[in-house]
Backbone and ligand atoms as CSV (ligand in chain L), in Angstrom:
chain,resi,resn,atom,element,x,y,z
A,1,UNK,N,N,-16.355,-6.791,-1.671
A,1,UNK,CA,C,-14.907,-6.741,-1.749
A,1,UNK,C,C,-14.463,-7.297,-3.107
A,2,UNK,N,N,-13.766,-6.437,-3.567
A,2,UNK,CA,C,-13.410,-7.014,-4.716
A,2,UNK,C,C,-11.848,-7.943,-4.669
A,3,UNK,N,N,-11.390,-8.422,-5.718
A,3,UNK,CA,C,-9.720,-9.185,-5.557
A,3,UNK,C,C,-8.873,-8.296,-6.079
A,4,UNK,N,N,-7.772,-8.456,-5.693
A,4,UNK,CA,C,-6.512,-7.839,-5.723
A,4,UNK,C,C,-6.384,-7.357,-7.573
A,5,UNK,N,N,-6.904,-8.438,-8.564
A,5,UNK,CA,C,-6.668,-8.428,-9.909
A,5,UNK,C,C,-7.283,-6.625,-9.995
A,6,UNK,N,N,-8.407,-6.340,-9.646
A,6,UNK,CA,C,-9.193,-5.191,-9.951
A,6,UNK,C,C,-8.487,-4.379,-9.325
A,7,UNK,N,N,-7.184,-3.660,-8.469
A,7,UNK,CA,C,-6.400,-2.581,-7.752
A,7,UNK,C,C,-5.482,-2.046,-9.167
A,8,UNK,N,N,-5.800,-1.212,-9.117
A,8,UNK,CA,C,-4.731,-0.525,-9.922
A,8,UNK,C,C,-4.003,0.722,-9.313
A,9,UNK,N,N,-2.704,1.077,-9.706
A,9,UNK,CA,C,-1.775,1.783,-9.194
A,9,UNK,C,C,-1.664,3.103,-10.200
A,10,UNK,N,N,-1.695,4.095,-9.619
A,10,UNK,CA,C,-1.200,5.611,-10.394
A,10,UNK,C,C,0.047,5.958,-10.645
A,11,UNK,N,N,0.706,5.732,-9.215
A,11,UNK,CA,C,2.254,5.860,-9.405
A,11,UNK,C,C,3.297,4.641,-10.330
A,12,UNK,N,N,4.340,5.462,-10.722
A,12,UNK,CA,C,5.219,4.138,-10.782
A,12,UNK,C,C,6.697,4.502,-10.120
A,13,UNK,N,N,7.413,4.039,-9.879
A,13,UNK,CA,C,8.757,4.310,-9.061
A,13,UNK,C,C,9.476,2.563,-9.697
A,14,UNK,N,N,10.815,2.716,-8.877
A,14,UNK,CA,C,11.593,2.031,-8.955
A,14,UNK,C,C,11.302,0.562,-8.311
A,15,UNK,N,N,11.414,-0.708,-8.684
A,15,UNK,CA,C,11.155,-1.998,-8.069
A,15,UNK,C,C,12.056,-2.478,-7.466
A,16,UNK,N,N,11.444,-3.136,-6.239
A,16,UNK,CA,C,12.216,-3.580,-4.991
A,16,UNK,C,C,13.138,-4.761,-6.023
A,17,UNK,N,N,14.765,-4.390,-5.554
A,17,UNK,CA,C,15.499,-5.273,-5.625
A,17,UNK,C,C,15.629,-6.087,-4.521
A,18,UNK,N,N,15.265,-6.318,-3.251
A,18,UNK,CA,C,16.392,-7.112,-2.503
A,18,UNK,C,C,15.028,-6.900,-1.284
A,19,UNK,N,N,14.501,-8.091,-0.681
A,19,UNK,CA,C,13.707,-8.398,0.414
A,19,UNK,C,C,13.386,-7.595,1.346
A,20,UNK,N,N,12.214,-7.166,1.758
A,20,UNK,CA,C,12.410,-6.261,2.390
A,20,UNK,C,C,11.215,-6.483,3.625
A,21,UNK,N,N,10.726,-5.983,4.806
A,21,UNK,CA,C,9.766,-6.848,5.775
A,21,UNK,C,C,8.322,-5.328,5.619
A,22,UNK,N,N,7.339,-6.037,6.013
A,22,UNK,CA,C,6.303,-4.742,6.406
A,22,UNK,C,C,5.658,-5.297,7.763
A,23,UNK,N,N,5.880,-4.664,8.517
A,23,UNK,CA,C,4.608,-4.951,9.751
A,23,UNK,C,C,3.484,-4.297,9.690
A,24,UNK,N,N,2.522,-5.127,9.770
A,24,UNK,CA,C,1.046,-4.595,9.742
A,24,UNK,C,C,0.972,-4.799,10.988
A,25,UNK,N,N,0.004,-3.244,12.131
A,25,UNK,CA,C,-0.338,-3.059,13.399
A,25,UNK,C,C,-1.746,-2.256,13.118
A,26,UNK,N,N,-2.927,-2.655,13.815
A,26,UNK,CA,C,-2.599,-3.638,15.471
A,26,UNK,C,C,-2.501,-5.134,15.434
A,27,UNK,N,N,-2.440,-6.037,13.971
A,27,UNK,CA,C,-2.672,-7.713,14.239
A,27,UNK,C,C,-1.722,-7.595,14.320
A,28,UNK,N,N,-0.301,-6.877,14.366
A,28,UNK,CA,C,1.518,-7.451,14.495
A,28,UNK,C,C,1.632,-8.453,13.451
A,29,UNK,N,N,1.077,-8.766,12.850
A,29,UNK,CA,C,1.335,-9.671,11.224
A,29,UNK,C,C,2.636,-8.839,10.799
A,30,UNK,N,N,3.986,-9.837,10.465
A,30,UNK,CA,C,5.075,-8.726,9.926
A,30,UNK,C,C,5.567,-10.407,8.496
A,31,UNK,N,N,5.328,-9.314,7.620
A,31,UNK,CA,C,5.882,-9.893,6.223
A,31,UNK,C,C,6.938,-9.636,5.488
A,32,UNK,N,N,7.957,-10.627,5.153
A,32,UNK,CA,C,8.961,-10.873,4.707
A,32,UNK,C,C,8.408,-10.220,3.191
A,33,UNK,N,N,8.754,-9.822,2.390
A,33,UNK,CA,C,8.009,-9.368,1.152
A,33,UNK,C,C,9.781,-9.586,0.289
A,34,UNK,N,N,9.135,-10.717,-0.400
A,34,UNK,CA,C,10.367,-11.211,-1.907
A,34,UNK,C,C,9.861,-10.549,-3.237
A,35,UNK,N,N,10.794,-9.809,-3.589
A,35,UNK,CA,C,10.496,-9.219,-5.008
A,35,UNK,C,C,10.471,-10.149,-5.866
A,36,UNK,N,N,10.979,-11.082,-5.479
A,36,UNK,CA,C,10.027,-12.542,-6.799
A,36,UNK,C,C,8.643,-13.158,-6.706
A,37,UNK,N,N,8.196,-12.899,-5.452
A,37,UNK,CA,C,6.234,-12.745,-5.056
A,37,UNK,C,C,5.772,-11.861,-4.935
A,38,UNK,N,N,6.036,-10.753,-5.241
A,38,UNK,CA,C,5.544,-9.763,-5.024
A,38,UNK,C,C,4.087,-9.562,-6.532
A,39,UNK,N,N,3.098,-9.300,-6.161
A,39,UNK,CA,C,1.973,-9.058,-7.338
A,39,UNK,C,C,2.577,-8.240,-8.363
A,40,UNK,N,N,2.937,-8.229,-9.390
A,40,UNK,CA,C,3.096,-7.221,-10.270
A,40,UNK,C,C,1.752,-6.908,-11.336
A,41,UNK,N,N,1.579,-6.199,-11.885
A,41,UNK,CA,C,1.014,-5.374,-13.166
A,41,UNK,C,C,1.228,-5.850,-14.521
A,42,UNK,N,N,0.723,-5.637,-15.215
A,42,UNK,CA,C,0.681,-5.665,-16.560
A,42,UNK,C,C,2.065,-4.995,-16.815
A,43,UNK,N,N,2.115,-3.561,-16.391
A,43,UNK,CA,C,2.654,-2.471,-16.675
A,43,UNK,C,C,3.960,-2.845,-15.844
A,44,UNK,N,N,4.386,-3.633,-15.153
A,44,UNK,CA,C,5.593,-3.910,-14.332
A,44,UNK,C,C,5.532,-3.476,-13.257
A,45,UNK,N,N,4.261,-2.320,-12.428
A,45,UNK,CA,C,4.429,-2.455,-11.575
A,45,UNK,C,C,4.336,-3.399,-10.294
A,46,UNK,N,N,5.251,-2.870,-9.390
A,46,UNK,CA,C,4.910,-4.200,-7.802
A,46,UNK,C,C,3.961,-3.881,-7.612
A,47,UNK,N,N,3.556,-4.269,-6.266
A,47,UNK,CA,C,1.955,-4.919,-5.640
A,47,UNK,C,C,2.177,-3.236,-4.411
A,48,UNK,N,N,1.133,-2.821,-4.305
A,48,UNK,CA,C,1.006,-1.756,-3.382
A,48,UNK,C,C,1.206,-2.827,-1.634
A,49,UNK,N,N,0.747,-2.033,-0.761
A,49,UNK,CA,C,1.256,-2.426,0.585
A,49,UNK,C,C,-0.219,-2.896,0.754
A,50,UNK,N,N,-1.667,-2.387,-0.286
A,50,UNK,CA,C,-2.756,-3.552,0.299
A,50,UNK,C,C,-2.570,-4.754,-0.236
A,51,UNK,N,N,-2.239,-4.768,-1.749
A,51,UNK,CA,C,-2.324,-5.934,-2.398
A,51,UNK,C,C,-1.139,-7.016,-1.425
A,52,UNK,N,N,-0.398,-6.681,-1.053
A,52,UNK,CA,C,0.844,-7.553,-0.110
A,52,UNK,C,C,-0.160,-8.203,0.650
A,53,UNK,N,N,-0.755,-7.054,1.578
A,53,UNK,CA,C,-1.869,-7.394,3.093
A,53,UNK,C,C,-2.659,-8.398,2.406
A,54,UNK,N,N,-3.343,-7.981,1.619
A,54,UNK,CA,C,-4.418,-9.515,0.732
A,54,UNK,C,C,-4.276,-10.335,0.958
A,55,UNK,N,N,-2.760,-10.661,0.149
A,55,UNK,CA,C,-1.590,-11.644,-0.364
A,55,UNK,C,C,-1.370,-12.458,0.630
A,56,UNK,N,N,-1.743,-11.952,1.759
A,56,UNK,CA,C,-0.722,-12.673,3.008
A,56,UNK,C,C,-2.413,-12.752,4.433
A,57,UNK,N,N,-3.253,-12.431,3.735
A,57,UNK,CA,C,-3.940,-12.491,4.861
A,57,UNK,C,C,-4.711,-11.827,5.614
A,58,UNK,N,N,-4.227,-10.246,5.422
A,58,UNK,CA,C,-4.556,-9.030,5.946
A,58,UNK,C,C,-5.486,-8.444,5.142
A,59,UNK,N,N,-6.733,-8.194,6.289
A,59,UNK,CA,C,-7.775,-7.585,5.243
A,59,UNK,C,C,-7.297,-5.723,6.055
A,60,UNK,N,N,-7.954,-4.942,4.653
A,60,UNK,CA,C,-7.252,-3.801,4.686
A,60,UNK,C,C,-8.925,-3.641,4.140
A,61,UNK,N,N,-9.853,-3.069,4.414
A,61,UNK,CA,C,-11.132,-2.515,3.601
A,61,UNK,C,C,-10.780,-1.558,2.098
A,62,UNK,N,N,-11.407,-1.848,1.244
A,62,UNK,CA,C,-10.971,-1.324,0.112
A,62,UNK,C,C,-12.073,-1.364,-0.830
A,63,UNK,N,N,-13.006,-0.493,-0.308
A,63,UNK,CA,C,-14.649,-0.476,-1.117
A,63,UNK,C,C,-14.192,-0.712,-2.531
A,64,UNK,N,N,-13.797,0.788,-3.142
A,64,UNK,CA,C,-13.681,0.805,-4.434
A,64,UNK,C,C,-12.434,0.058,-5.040
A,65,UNK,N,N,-12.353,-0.893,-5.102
A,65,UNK,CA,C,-11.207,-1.880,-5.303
A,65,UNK,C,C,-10.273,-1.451,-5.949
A,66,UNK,N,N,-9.649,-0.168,-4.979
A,66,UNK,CA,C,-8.171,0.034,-5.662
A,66,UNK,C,C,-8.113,1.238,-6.800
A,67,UNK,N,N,-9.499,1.441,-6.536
A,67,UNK,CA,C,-9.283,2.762,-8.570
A,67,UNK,C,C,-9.767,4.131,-7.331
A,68,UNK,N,N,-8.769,4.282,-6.344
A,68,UNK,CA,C,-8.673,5.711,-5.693
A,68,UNK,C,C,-10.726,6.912,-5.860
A,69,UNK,N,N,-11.089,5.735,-5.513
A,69,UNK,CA,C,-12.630,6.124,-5.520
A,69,UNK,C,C,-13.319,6.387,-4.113
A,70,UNK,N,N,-12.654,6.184,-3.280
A,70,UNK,CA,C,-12.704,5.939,-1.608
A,70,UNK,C,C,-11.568,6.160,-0.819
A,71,UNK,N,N,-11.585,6.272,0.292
A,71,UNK,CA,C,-10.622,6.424,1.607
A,71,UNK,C,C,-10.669,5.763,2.669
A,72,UNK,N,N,-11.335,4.051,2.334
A,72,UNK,CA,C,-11.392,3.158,3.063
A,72,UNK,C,C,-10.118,2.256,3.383
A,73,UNK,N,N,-9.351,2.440,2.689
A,73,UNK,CA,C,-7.761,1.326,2.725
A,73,UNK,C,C,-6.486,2.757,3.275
A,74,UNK,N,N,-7.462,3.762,4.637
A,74,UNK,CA,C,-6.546,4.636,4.620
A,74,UNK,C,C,-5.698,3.767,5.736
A,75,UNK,N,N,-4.270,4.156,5.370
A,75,UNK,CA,C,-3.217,3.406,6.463
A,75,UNK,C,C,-2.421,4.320,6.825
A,76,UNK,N,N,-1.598,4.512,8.070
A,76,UNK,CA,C,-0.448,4.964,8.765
A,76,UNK,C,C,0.646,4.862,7.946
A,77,UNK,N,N,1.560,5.122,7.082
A,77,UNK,CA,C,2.915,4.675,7.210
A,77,UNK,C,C,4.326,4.995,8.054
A,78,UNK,N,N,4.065,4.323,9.118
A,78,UNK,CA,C,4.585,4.508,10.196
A,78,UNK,C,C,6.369,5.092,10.794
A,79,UNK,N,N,6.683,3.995,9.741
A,79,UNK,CA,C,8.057,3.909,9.466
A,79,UNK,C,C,8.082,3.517,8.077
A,80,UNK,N,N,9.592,3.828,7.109
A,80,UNK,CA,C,9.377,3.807,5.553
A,80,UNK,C,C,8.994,4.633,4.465
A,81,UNK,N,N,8.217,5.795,4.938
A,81,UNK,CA,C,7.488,6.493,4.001
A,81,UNK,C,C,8.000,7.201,2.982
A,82,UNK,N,N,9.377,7.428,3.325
A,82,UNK,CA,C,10.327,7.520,1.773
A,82,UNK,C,C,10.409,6.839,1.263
A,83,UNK,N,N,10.657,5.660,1.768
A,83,UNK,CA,C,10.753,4.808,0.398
A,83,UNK,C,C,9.029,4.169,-0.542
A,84,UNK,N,N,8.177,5.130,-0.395
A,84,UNK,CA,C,7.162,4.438,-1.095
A,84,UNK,C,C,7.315,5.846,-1.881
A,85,UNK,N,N,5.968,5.543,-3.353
A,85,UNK,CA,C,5.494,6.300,-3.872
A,85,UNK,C,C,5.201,7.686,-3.266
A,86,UNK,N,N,5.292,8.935,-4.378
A,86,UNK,CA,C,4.800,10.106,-3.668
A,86,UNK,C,C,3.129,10.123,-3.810
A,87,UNK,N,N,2.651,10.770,-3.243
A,87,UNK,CA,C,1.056,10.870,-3.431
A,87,UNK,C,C,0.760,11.575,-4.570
A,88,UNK,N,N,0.114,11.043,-5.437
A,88,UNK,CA,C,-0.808,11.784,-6.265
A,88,UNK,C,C,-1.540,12.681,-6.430
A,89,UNK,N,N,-1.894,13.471,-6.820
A,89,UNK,CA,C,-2.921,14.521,-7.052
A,89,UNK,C,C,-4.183,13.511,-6.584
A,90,UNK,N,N,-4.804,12.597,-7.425
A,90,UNK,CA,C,-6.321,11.765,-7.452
A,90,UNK,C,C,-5.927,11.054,-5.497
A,91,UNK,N,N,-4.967,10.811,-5.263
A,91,UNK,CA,C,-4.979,10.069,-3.386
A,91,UNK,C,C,-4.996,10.964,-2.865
A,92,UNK,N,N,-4.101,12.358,-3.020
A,92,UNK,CA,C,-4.488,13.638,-2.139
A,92,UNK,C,C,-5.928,14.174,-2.090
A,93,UNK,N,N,-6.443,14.066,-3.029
A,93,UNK,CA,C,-8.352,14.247,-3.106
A,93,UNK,C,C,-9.222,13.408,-2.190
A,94,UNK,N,N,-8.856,11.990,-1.918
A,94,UNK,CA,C,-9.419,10.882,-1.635
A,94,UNK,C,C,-9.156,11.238,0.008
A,95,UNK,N,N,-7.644,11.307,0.232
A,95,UNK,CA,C,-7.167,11.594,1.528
A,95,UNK,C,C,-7.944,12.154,2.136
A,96,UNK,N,N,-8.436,13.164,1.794
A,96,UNK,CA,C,-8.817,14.499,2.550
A,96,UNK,C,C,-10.085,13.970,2.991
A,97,UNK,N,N,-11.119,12.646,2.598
A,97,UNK,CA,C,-11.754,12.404,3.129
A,97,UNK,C,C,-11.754,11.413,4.259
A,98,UNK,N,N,-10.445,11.204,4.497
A,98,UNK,CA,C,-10.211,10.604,5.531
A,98,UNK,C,C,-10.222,10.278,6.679
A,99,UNK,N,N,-11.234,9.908,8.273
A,99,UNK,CA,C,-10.549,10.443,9.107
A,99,UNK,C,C,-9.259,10.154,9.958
A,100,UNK,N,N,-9.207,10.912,10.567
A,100,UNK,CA,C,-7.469,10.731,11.394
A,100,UNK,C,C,-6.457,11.539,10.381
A,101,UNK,N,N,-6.690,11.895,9.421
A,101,UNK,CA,C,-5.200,12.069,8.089
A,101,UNK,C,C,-4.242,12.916,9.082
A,102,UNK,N,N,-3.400,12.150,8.862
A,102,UNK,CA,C,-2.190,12.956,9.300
A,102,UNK,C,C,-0.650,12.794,8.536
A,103,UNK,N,N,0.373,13.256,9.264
A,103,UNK,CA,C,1.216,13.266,7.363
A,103,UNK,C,C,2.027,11.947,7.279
A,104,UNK,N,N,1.256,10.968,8.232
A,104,UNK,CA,C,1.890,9.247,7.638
A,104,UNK,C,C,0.551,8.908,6.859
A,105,UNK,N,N,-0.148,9.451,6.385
A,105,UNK,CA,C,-1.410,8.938,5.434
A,105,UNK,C,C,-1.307,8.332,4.631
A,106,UNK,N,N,-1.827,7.140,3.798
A,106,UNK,CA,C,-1.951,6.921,3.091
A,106,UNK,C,C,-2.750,6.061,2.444
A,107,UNK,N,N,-3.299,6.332,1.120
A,107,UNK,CA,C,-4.196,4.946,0.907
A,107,UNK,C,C,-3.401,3.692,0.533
A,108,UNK,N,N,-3.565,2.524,0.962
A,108,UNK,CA,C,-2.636,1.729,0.572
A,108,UNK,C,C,-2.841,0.797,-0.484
A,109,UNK,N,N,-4.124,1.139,-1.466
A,109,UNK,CA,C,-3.973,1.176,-2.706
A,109,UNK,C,C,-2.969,1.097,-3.739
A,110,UNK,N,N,-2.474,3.028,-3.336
A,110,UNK,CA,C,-1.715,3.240,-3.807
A,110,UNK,C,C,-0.541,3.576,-3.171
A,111,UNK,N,N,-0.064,2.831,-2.287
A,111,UNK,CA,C,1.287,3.332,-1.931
A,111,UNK,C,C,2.046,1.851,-2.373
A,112,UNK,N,N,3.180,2.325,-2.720
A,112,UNK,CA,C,4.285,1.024,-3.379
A,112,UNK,C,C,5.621,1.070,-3.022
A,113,UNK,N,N,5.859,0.156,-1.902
A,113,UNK,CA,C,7.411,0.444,-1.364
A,113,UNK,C,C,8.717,0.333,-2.374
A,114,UNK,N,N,9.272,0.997,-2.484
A,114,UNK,CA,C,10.765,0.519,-3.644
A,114,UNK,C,C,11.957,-0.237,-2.766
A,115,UNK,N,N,11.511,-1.018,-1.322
A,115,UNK,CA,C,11.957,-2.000,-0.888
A,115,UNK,C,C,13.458,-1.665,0.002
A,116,UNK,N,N,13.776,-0.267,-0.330
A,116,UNK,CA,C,14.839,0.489,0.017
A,116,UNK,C,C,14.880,0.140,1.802
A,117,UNK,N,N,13.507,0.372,2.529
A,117,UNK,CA,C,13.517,0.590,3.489
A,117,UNK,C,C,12.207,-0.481,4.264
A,118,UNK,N,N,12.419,-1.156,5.452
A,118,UNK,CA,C,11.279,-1.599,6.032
A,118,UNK,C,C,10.098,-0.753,6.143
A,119,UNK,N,N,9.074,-1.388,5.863
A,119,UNK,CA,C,7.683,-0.301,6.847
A,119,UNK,C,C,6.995,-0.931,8.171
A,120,UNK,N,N,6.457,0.092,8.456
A,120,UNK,CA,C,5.298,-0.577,9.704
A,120,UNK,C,C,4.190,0.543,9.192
A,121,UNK,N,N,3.665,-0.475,9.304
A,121,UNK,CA,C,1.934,-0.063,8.840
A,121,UNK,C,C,0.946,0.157,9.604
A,122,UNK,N,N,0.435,1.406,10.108
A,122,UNK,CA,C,-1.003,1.145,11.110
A,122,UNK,C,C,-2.009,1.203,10.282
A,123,UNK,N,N,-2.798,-0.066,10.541
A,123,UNK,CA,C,-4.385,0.451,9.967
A,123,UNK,C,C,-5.093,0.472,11.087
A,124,UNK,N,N,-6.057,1.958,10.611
A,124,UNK,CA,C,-6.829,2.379,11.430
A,124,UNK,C,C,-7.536,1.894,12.331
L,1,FES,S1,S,-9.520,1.014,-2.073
L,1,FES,FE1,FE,-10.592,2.805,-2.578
L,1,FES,S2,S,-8.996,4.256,-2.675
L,1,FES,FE2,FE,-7.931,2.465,-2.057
């Protein structure tokens, strides 16, 4: 397992202004997520929805630490899924090796909420 420092993000979108919660299911772990803790980037981006899970406790499997090399950190986005990143060309590749994919997929690598909206998260 690698640390959160080694995840890198493809997308970029807009940054959460204003607090927003994620529930991770099946542990029911639900996180308050402050855009002033939130992990950022070099590049300004926020922290994807694994790096949060890390952050707070939640292990999310993530062989290839984050560089969209695997389909081990695949998650549900249950509720929210507008307001994250669109999928990529390189996560739609990865996806497909997924099982379960269905159209709340996502790796949570790379998905990055813009805080607009709560999520609930299933991991597999
Ligand atoms: S950790 Fe490998 S693609 Fe997300």
């Amino acid at each position: 397992m690698q640390n959160s420092e080694d995840i890198s993000i493809v997308n970029t979108m807009s940054t959460p202004t204003k607090s927003y919660k994620i529930d991770y299911k099946p542990n029911g772990k639900s996180i308050q997520v402050d855009p002033a803790q939130i992990p950022y980037d070099e590049t300004g981006n926020p922290g994807s929805v694994l790096e949060i899970a890390l952050g707070n406790g939640i292990d999310i499997e993530h062989v290839c630490g984050g560089n969209i090399a695997c389909s081990t950190c695949h998650v549900y986005v249950v509720s929210g899924l507008d307001s994250c990143t669109p999928i990529s060309p390189e996560e739609e590749e990865q996806l497909q090796n997924a099982s379960g994919r269905n159209d709340t997929s996502r790796l949570a690598c790379q998905c990055v909420a813009n805080g607009s909206k709560d999520l609930i998260i299933q991991i597999p």
